[in-house]
C-alpha positions as CSV (number, residue, x, y, z in Angstrom):
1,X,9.0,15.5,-3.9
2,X,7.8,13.8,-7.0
3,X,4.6,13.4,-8.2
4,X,2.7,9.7,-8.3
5,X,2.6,7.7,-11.4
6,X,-0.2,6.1,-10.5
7,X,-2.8,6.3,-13.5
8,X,-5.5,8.5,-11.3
9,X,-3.0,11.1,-11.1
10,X,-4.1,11.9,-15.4
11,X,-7.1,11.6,-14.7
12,X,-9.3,13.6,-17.4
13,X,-11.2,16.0,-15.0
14,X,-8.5,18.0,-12.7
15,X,-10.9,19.6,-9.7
16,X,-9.7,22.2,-7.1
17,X,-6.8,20.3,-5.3
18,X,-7.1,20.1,-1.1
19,X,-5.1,23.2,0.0
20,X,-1.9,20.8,2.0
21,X,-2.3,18.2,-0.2
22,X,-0.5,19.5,-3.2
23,X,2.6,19.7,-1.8
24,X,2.8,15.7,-1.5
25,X,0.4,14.4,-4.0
26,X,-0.2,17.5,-6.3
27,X,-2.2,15.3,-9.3
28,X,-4.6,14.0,-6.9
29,X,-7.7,16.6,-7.1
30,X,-10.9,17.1,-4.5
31,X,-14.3,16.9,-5.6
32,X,-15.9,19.7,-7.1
33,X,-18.2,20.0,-4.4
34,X,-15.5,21.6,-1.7
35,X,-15.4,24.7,-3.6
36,X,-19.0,25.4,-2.6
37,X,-17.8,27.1,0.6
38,X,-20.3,29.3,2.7
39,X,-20.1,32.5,4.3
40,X,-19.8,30.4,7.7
41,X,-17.0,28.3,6.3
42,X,-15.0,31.0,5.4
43,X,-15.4,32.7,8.9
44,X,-13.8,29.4,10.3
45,X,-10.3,28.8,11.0
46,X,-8.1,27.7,7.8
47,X,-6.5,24.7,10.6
48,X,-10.3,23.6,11.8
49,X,-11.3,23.1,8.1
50,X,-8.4,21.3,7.5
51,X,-8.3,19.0,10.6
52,X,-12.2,18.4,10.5
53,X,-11.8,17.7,6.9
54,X,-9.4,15.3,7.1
55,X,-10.6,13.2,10.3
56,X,-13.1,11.8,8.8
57,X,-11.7,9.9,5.6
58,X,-9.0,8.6,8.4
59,X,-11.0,7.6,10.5
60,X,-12.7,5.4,7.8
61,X,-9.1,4.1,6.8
62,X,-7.8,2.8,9.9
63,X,-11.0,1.1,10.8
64,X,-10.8,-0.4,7.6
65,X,-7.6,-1.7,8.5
66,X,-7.9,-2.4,12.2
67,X,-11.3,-4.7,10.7
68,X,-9.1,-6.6,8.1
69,X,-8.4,-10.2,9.4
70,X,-8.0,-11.4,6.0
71,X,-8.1,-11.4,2.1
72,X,-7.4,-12.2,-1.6
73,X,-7.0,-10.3,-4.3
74,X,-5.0,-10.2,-8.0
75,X,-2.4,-7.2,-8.2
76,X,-0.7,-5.3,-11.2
77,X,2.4,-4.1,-10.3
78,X,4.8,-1.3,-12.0
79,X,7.9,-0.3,-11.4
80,X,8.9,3.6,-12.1
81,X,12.0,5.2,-12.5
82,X,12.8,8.4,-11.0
83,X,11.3,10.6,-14.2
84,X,7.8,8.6,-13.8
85,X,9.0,6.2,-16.6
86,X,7.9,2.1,-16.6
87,X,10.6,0.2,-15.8
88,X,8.8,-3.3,-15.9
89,X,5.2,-4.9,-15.1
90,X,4.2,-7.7,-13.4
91,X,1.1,-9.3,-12.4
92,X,0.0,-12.0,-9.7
93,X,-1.8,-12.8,-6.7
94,X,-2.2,-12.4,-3.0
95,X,-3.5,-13.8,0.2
96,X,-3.2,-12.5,3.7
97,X,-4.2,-13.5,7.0
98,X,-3.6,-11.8,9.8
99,X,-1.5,-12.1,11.8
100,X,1.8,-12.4,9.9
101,X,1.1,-14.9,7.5
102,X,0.8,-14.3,4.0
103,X,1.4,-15.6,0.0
104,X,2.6,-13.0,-2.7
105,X,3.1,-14.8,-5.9
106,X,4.0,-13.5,-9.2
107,X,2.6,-14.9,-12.1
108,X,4.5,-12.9,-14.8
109,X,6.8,-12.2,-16.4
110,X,8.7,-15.0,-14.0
111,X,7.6,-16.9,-11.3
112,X,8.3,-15.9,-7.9
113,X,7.0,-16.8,-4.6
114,X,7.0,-14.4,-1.6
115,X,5.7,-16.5,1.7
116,X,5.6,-15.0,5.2
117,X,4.6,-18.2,7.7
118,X,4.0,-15.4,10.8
119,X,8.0,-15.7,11.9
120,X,9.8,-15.9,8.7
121,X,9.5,-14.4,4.8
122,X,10.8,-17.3,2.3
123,X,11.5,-15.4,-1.1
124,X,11.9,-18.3,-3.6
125,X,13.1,-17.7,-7.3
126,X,11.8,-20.8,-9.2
127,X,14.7,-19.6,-12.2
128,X,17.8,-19.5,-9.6
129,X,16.5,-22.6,-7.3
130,X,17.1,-20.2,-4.7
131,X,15.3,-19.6,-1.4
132,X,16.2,-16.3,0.9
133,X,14.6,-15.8,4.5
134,X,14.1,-13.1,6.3
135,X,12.8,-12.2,9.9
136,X,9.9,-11.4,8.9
137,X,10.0,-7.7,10.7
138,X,13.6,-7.2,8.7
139,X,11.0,-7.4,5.4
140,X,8.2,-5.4,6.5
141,X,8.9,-2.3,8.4
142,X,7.6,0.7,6.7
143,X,5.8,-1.2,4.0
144,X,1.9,-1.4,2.8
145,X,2.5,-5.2,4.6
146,X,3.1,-3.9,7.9
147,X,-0.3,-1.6,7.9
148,X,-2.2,-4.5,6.5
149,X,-0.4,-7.4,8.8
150,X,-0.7,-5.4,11.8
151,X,-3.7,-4.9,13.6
152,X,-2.6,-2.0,15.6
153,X,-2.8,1.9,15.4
154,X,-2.0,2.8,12.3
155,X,-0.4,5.6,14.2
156,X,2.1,3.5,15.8
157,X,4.2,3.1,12.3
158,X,2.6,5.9,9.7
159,X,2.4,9.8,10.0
160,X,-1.3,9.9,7.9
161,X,-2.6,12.3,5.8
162,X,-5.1,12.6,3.9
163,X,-5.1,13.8,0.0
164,X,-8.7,13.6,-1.4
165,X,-10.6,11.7,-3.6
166,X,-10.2,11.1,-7.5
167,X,-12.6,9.0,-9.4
168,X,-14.0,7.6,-6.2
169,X,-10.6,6.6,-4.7
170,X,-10.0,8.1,-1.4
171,X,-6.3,8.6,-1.6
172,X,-4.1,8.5,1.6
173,X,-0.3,9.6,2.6
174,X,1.6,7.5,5.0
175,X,4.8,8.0,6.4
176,X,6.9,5.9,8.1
177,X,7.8,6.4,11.4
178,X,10.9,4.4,11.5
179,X,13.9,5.7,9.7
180,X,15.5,2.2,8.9
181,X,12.2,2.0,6.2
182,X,12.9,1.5,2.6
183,X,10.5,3.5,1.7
184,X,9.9,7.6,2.5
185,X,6.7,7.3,1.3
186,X,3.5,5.1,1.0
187,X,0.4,6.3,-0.6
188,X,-2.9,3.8,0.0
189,X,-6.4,4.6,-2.1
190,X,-9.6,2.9,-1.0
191,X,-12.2,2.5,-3.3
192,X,-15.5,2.1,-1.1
193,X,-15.1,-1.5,1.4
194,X,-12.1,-2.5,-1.4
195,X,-8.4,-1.8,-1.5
196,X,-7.8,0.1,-5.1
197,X,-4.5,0.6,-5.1
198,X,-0.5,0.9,-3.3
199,X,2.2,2.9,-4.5
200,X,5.4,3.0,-2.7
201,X,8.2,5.9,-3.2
202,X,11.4,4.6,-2.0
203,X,14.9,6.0,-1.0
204,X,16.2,6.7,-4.6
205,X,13.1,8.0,-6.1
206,X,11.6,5.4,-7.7
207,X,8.1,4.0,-6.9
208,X,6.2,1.1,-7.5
209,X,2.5,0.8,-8.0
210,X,0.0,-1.8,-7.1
211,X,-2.9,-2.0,-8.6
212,X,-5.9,-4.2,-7.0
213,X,-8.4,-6.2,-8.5
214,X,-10.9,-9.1,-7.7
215,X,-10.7,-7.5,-4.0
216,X,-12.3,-10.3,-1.3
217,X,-11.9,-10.1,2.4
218,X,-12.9,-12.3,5.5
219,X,-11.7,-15.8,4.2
220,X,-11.2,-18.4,5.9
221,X,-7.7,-19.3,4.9
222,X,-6.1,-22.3,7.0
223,X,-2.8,-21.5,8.6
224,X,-1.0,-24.6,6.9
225,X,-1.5,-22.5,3.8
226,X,1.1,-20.2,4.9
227,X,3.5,-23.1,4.9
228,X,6.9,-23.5,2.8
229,X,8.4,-26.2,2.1
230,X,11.8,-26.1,-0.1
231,X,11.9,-28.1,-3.2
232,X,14.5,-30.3,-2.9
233,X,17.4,-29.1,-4.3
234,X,16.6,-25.3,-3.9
235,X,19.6,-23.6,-2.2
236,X,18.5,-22.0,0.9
237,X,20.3,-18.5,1.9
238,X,19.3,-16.7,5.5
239,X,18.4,-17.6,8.9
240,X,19.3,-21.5,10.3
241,X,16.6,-23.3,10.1
């Protein structure tokens, strides 16, 4: 499988990597600290390590999701082609309240709306005077969206594992359940109470990367927010209205 893009994954100081995590994430290292094994470590079961190891950093990730109501926050997003190379950038914003309503809006290189209104997603190209929509569980299945728009079990749509810690990210692999996902992988790093970072590894090989900034949850965000209304003259392509 290939290797993430994502910028942690050059990170200057490589550190022994987590023994099953190299298979899915090999640039992602451990701290230094989890060489210092002890006599009773190693007298310990190779699967008991592994599992206790592991149970707490998930733990910590699903309660951070299961906690998040709503948020805000600016994203950098990069598109990589199946030998790790940029494809494009783009940068904008994002707010999200739970549950099923939430604004992703490009800034650059083109404007570009992406609303969800907790039924519907309204995808509306300023450029083409277009509007698609989408039932909104069409859109989301197997997508960072569905583990942060559903407060649920994370269990319920992901197989998790966890891959260690790089520069203070605790970095996450999740699965999809579902075999009608876009994507065959999602990887999720948390940086402390903050969301650092998405990447997504679709079908064909390519991933995307989202990087977080400016991270601020708990707002109070009105549900008229999550409204859209189409400009007039905007072609509308999807479900009736």
């Amino acid at each position: 499988m290939q290797n993430s893009p994502y910028n942690v994954s050059r990170a200057s100081a490589a550190t022994e990597p987590y023994p099953d995590a190299a298979k899915i994430f090999a640039y992602v290292a451990f701290a230094s600290g989890a060489m210092l094994l002890t006599v009773f470590l190693f007298l310990m079961p190779r699967t008991a390590l592994a599992d206790e190891a592991a149970a707490e950093p998930i733990a910590t990730l699903e309660q951070f999701i299961e906690s998040l109501d709503s948020f805000e926050a600016s994203f950098e997003q990069t598109l990589y082609d199946t030998d790790d190379q940029p494809l494009g950038k783009s940068v904008g914003t994002i707010k999200l309240k739970r549950p099923a309503r939430f604004i992703w809006k490009y800034s650059s290189p083109e404007p570009q709306l992406i609303l969800a209104d907790g039924e519907r997603i309204w995808m509306y190209d300023e450029d083409l005077d277009q509007v698609t929509v989408n039932d909104i569980d069409d859109r989301i299945n197997g997508t960072p969206l569905q583990l942060l728009m559903n407060a649920g079990p994370l269990s319920d749509g992901f197989d998790i594992e966890t891959l260690g810690k790089s520069d203070g990210i605790d970095w996450f692999g999740l699965t999809p359940i579902t075999q009608s996902s876009d994507f065959e992988q999602v990887f999720i790093g948390l940086q402390g109470a903050t969301i650092a970072a998405f990447e997504l590894r679709d079908n064909f090989g390519q991933a995307t990367q989202i990087i977080i900034s400016d991270f601020e949850k708990d707002i109070q965000f009105d549900d008229a927010l999550f409204t859209f209304d189409v400009p007039e003259g905007v072609d509308v392509i999807g479900l009736d209205e």
